[in-house]
BAMAR-820378 format. One record per residue: residue in three letters; x, z, y of N, C-alpha, C in turn; residue number from 1. Coordinates in nm, 4 decimals, always signed. Example, Ala and Ser with C-alpha at 12.3 -4.5 7.8 and 13.67 -1.06 7.14 Angstrom:
REM BAMAR-820378
 residu     n_c1     n_c3     n_c2    ca_c1    ca_c3    ca_c2     c_c1     c_c3     c_c2 num
    ALA  +1.3190  +0.7800  -0.5690  +1.2300  +0.7800  -0.4500  +1.3200  +0.7800  -0.3300   1
    SER  +1.2850  +0.7080  -0.2250  +1.3670  +0.7140  -0.1060  +1.2900  +0.7870  +0.0030   2
//
This chain:
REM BAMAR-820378
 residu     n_c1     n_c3     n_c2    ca_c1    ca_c3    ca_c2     c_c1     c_c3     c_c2 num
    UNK  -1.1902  +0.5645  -1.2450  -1.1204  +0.5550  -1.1194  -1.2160  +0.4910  -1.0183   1
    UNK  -1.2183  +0.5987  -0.8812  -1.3432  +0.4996  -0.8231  -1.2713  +0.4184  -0.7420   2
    UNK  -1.3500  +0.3348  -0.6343  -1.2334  +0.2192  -0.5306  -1.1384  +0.2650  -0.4379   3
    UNK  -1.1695  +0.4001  -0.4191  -1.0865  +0.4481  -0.3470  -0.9361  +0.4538  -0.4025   4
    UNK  -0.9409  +0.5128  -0.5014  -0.8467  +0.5836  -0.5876  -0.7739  +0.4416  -0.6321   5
    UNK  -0.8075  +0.3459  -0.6775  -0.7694  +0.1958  -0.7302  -0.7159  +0.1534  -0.5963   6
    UNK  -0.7608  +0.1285  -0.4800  -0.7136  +0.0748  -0.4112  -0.5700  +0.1137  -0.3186   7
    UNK  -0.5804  +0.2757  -0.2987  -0.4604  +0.3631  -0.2648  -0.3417  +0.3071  -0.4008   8
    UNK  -0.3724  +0.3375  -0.5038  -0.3122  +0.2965  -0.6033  -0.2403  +0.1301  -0.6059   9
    UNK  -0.3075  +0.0698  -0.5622  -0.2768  -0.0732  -0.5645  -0.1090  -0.0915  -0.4521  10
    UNK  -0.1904  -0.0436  -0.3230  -0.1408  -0.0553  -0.2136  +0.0070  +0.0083  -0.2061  11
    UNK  +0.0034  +0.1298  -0.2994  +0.1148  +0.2047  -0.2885  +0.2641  +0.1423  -0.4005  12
    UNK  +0.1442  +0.1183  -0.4839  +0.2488  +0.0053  -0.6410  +0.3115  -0.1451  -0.5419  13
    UNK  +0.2193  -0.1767  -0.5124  +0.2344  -0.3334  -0.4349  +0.3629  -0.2442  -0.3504  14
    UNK  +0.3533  -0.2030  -0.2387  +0.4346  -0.1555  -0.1448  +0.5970  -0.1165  -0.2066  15
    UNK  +0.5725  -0.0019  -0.2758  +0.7025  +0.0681  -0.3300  +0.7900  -0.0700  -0.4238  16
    UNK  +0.7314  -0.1583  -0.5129  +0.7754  -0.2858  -0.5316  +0.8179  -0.3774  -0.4502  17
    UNK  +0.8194  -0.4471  -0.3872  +0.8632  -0.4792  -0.2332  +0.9716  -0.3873  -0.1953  18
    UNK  +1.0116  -0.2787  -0.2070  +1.0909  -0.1711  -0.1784  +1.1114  -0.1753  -0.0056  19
    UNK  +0.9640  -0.1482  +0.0594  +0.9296  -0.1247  +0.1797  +0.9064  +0.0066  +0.1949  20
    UNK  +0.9405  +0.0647  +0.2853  +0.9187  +0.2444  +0.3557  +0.7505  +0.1894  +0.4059  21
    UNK  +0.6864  +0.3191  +0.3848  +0.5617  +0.4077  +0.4572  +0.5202  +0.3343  +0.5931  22
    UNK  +0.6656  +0.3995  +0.6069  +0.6796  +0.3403  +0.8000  +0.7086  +0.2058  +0.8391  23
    UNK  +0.7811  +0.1459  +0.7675  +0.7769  -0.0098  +0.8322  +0.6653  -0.0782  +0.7734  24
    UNK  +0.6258  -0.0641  +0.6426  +0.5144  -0.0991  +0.6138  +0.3716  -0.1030  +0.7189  25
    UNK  +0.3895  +0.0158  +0.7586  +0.2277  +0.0235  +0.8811  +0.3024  -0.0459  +0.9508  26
    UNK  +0.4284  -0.0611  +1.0217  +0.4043  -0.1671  +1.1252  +0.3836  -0.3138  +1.1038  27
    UNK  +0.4344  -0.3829  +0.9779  +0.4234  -0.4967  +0.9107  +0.2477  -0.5082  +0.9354  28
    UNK  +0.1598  -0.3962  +0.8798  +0.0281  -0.3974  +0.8882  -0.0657  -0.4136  +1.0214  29
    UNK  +0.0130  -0.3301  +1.1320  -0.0403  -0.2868  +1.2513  -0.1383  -0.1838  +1.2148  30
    UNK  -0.0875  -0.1141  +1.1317  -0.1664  +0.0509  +1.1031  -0.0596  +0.1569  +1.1500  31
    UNK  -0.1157  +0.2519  +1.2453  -0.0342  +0.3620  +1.1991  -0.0204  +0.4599  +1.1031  32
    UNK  +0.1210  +0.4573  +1.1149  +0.1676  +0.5255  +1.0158  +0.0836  +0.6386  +0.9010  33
    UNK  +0.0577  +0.6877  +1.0267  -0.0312  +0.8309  +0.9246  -0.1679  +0.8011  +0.8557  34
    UNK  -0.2238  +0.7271  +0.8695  -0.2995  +0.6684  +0.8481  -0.3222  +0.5798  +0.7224  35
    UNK  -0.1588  +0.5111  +0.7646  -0.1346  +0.4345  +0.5855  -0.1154  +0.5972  +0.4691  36
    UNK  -0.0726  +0.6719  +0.5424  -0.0227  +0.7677  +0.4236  -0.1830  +0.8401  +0.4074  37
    UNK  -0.2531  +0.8406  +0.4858  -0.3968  +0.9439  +0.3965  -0.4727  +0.8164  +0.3614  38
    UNK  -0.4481  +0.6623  +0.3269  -0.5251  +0.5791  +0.3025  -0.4179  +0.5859  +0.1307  39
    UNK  -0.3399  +0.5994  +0.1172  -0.2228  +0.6451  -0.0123  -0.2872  +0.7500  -0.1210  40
    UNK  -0.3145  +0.8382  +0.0363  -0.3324  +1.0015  -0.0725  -0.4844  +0.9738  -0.1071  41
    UNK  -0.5501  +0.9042  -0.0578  -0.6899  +0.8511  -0.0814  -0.7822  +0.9742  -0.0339  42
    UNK  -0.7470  +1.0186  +0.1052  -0.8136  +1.0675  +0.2108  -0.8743  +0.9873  +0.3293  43
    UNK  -0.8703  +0.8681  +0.3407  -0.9182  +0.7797  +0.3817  -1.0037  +0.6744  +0.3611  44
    UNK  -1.0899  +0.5662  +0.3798  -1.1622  +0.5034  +0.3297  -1.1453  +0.3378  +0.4600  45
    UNK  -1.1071  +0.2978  +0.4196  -1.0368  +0.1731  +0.5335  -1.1169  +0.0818  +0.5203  46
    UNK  -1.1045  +0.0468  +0.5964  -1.2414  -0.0723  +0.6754  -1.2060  -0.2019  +0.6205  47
    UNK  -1.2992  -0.3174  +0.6029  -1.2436  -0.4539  +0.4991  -1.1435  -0.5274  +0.6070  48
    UNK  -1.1289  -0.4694  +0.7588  -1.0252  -0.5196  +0.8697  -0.9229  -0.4938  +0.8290  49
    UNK  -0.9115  -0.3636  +0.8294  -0.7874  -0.2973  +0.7647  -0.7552  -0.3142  +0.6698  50
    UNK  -0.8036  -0.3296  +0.5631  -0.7778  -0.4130  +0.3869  -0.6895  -0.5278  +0.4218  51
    UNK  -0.7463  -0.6062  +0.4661  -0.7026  -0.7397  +0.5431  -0.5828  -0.7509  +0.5669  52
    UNK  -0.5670  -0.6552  +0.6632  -0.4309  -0.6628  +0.7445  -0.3470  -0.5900  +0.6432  53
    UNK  -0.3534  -0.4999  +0.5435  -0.2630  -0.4649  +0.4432  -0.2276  -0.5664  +0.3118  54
    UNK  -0.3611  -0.6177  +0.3156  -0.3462  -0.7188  +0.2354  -0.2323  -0.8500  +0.2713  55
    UNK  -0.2605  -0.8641  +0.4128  -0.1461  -0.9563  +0.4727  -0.0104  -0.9474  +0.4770  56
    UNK  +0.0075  -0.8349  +0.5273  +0.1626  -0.7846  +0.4807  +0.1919  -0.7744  +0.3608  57
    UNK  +0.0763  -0.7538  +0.2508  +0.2018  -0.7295  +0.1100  +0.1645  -0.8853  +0.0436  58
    UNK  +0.1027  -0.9924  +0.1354  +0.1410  -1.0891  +0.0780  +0.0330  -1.1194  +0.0071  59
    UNK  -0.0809  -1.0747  -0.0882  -0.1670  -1.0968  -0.2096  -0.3018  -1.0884  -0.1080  60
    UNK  -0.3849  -1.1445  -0.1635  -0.5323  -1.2015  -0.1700  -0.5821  -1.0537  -0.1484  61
    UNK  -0.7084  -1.0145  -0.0908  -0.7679  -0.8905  -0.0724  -0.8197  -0.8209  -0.2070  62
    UNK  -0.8321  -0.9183  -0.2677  -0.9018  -0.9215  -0.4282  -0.7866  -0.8060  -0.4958  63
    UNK  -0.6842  -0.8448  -0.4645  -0.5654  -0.7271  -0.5627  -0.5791  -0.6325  -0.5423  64
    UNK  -0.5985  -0.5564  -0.3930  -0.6642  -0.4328  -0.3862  -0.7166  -0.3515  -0.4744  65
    UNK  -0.8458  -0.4212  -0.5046  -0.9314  -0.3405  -0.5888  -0.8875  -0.4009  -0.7549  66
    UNK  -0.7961  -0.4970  -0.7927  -0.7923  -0.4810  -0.9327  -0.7262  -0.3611  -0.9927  67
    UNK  -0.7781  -0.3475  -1.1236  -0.7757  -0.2217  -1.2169  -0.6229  -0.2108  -1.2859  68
    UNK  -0.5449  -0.1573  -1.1961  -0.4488  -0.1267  -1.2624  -0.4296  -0.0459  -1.4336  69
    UNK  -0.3179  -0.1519  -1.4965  -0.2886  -0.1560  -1.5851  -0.2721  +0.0301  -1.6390  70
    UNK  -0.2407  +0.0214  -1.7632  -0.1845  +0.1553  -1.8040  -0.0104  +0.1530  -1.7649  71
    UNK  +0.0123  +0.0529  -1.8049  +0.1663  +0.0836  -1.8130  +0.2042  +0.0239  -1.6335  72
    UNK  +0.0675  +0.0259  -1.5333  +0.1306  +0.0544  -1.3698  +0.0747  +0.2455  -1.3548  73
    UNK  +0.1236  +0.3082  -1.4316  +0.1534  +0.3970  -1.3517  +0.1709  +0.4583  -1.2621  74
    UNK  +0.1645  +0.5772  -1.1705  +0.2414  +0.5989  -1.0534  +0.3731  +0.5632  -1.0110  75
    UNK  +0.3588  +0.4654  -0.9087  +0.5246  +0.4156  -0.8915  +0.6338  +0.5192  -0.8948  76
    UNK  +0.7337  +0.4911  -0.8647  +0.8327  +0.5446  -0.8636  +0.8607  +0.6234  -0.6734  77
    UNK  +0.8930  +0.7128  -0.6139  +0.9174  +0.7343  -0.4968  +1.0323  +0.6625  -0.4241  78
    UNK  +1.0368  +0.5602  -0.3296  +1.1915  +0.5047  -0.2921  +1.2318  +0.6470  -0.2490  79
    UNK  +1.4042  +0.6333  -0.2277  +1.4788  +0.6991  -0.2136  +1.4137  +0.7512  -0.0665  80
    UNK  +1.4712  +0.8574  +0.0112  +1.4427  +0.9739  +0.0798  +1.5241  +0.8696  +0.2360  81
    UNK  +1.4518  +0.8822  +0.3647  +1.4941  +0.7779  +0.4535  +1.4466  +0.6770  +0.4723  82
    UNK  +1.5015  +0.6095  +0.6137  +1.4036  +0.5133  +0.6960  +1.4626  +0.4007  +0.5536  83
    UNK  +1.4131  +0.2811  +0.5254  +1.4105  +0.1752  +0.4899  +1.4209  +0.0367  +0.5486  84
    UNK  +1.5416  -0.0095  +0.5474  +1.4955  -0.1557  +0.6237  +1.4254  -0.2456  +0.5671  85
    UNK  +1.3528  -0.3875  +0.5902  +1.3026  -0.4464  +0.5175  +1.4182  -0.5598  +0.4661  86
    UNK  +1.4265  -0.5907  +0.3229  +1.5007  -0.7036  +0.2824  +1.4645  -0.8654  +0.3338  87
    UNK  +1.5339  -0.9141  +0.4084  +1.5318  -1.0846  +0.4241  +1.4427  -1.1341  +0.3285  88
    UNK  +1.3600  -1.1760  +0.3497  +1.2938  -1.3184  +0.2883  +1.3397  -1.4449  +0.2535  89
//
């Protein structure tokens, strides 16, 4: 798996856990939207700014990014179909 692929991977497990949408997620980030989704599909290659700022919203150290997901993290699960609000803290 190269960093690309690990890190889309990370971002998308971290995210869908949290049970945050696509879309509120980039704004939590200050990414747009489309952008988070080809940085997902790992058509993108994001700058250590942008790491940063994703890293900030889901809360974890930049370092989690690139750790090597487990076997049993899998491809998450898809949230349900629709906007998402974010849950209270």
């Amino acid at each position: 798996m190269d960093a690309r692929e690990r890190v889309a991977v990370n971002i998308r497990r971290l995210r869908v856990e949290r049970g945050v949408s696509q879309e509120a997620f980039a704004v939590d980030a200050g990414v747009d939207r489309t952008y988070m989704s080809r940085i997902e599909r790992r058509l993108e290659n994001p700058t250590v700014t942008v790491l940063e700022k994703i890293a900030a919203a889901l809360g974890v150290e930049i370092a989690a990014l690139f750790a090597d997901p487990g076997p049993e993290d899998g491809a998450p699960p898809s949230l349900p179909a629709g906007r998402k609000r974010r849950k209270p803290a």
